[in-house]
C-alpha positions as CSV (number, residue, x, y, z in Angstrom):
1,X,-148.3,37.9,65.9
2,X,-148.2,38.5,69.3
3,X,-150.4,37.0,71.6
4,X,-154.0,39.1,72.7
5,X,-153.0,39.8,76.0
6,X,-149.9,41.2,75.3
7,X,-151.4,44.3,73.6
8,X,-154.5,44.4,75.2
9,X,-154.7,47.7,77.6
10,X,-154.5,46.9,81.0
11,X,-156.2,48.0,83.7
12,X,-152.8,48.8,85.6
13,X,-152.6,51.7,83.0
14,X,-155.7,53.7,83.4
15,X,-154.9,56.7,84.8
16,X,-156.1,57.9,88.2
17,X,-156.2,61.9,88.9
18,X,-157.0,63.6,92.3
19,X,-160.5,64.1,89.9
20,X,-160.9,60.4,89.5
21,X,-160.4,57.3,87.4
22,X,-159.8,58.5,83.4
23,X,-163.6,57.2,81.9
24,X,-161.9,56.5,78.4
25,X,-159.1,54.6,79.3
26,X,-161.4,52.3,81.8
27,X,-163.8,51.8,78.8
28,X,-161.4,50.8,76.6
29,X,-159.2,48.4,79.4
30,X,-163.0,46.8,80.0
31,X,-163.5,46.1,76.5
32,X,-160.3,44.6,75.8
33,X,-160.6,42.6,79.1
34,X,-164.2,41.6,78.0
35,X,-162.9,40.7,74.5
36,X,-159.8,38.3,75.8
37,X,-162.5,35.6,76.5
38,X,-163.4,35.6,72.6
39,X,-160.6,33.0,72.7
40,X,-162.5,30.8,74.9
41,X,-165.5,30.2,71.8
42,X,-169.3,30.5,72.5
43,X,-171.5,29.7,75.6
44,X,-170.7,30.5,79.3
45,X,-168.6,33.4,79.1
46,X,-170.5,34.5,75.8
47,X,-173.2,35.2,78.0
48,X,-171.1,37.1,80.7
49,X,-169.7,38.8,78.1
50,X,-173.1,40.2,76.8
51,X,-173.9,41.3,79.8
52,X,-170.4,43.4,80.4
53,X,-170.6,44.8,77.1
54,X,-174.1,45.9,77.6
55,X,-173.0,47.9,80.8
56,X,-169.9,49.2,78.9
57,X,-171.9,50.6,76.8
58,X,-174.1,52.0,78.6
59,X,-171.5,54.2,80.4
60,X,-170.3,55.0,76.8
61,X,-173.2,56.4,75.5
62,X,-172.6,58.7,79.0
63,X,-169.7,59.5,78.0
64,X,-170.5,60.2,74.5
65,X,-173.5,62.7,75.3
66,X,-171.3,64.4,77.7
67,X,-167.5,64.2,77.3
68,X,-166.5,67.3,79.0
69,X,-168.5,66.7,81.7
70,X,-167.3,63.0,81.8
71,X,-163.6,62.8,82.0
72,X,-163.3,60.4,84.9
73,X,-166.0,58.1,85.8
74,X,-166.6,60.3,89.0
75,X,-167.6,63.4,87.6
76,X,-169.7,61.0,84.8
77,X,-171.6,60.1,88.0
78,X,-172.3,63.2,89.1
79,X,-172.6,65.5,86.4
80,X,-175.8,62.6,85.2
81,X,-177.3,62.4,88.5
82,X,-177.4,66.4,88.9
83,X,-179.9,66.8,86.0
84,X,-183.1,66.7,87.6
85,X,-184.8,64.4,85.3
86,X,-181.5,62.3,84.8
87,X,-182.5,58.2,84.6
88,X,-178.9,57.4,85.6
89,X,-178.9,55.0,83.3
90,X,-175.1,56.0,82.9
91,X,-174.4,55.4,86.8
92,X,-176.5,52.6,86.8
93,X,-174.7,50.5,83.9
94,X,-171.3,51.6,85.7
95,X,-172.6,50.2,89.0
96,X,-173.1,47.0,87.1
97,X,-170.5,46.9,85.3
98,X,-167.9,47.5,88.5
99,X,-169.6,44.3,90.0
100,X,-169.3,42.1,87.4
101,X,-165.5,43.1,86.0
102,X,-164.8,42.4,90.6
103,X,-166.8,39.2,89.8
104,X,-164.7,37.9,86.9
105,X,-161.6,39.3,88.9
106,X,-161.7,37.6,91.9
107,X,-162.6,34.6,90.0
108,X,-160.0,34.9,88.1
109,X,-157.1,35.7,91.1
110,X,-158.4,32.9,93.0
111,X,-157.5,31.1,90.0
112,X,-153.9,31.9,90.2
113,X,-153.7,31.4,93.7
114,X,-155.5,28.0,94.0
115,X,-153.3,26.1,91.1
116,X,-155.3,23.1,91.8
117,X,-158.7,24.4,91.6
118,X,-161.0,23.9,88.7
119,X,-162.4,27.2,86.7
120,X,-166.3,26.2,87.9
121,X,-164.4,26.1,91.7
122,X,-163.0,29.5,91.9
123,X,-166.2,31.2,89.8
124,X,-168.5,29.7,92.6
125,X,-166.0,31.0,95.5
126,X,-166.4,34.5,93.9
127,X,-170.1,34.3,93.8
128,X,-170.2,33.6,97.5
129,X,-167.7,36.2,98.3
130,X,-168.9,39.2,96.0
131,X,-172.6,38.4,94.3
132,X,-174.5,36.2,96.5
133,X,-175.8,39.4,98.6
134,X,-177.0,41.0,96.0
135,X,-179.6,38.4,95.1
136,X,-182.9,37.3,96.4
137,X,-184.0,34.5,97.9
138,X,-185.2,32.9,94.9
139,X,-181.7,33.1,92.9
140,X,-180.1,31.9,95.8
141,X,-182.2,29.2,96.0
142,X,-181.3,28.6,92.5
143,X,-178.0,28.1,93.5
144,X,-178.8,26.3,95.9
145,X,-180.3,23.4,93.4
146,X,-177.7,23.9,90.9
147,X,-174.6,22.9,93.1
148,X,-176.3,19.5,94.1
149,X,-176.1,18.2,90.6
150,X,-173.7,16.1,89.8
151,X,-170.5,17.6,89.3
152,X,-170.4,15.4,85.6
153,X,-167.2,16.6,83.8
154,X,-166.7,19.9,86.0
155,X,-170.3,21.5,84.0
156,X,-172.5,22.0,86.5
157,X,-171.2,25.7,87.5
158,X,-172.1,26.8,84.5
159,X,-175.6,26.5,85.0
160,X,-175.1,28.4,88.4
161,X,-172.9,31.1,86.8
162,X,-175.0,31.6,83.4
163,X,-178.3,32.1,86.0
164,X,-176.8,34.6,88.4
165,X,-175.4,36.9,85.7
166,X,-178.7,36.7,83.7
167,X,-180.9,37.1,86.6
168,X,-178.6,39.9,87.9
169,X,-178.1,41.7,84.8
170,X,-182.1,41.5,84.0
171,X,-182.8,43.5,87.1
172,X,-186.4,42.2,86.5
173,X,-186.4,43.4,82.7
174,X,-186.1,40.0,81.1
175,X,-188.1,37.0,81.2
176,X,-186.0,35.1,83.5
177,X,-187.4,31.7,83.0
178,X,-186.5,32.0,78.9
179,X,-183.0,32.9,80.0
180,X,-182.6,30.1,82.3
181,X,-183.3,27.4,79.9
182,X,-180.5,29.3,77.7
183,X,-178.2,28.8,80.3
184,X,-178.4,25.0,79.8
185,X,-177.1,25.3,76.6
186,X,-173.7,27.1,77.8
187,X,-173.1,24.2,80.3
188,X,-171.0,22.2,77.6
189,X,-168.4,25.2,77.1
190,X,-166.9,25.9,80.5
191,X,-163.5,25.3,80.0
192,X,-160.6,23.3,81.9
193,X,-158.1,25.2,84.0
194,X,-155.9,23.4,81.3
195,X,-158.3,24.3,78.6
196,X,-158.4,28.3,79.5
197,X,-154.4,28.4,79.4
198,X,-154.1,27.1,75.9
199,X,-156.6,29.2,74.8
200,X,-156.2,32.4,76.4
201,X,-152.1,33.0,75.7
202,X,-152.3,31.3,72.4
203,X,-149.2,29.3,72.1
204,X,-147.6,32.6,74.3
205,X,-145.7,31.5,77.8
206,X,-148.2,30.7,80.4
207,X,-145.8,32.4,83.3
208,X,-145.9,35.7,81.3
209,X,-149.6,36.1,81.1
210,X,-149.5,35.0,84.7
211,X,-147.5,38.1,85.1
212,X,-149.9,40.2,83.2
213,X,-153.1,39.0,84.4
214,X,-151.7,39.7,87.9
215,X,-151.1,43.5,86.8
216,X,-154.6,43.9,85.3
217,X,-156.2,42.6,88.7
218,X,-154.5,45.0,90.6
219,X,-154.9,47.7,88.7
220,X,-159.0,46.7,88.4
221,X,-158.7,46.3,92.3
222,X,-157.6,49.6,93.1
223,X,-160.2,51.2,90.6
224,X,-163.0,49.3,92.1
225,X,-162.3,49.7,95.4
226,X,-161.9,53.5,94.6
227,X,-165.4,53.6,93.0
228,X,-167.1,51.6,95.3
229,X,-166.2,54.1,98.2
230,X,-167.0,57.1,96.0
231,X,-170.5,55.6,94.9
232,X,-171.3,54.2,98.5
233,X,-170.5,57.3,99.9
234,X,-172.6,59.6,97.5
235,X,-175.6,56.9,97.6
236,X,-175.0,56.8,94.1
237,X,-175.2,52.7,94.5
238,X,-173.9,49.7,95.9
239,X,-171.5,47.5,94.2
């Protein structure tokens, strides 16, 4: 059997119209990207998987109310956020969503570009690059504590990551304090650089899903960066 990410849809072959980004396609690239880290086991990137999934489906259910108004992911947005009493709970999840797929991306291409770099590393470069604005004082001070523990067996960004994407994804919904002891649990499971290899290609050649991963985070790149203009632009939100 051939390895997951060999037949898992990429991002690099959604289709992109004048009209927009295809909203099917995207959903279906996001949940196979989502469901790669299955390999990985339980506890850090369960919970960051929870949270993805719950914003994919969120913009499914969109979709699913209204498919021929919700082709792309452009007219999704603003065919919802026409209806007068719309909660944009479509737009909303998609916002999420975009920020914490570019999250896990730029993770993830740091990764390949930093060969020496520990998994915790490069996840704690992304958060400064891409989620640390987002977040209040309090969850940066969070932070903050979390990266002066001591770094025992490479665990300690787990903590930070498992916090951020709970506190983030709760949008003050969730009893944040609850979710935060949780997090503790997951510090055990963050994996090796060497560790997420083995697991993720599954006995297939590391170079080749090098080559693919490379594809997917160019083709999530260029979607994002589309998105993010279009939704900045129509104050549709900030990702």
């Amino acid at each position: 059997m051939a390895p997951y990410f060999e037949t898992a849809k990429s991002f690099a072959d959604v289709p992109i119209t004048p009209d927009g980004v295809d909203t099917a396609t995207f959903l279906l690239a996001s949940t196979d990207f989502v469901n790669m880290f299955d390999l990985l086991g339980g506890g850090v990137f369960a919970f960051v998987q929870n949270d993805l999934r719950s914003n994919i489906t969120g913009v499914r259910h969109r979709y699913d109310v209204a498919p021929s108004e919700s082709p792309t992911l452009e007219k999704l947005v603003t065919n919802e956020c026409a209806v007068a009493d719309s909660n944009r709970h479509g737009t909303a999840c998609l916002v999420r969503l975009l920020r914490g797929l570019w999250f896990t991306c730029e993770a993830l291409r740091n990764m390949q570009q930093d060969r020496d770099a520990e998994l915790h590393t490069c996840f704690k470069r992304s958060y400064d690059a891409n989620l640390k604005h987002h977040h209040s004082f309090v969850v940066r001070s969070v932070v903050s504590v979390c990266r002066s523990l001591p770094p025992w067996h490479n665990r300690r960004w787990a903590l930070i990551q498992l916090t951020l994407y709970v506190l983030d994804a709760a949008m003050g919904t969730r009893p944040a304090l609850a979710d935060v002891r949780r997090c503790q649990v997951a510090i055990r499971a963050v994996p090796h650089r060497r560790d997420f290899y083995a697991r993720i290609t599954q006995g297939g050649s590391h170079e080749k899903f090098d080559n693919e991963l490379t594809k997917w985070l160019a083709g999530l790149e260029v979607i994002v960066l589309r998105l993010k203009a279009f939704l900045e632009e129509g104050s549709y939100g900030r990702v």
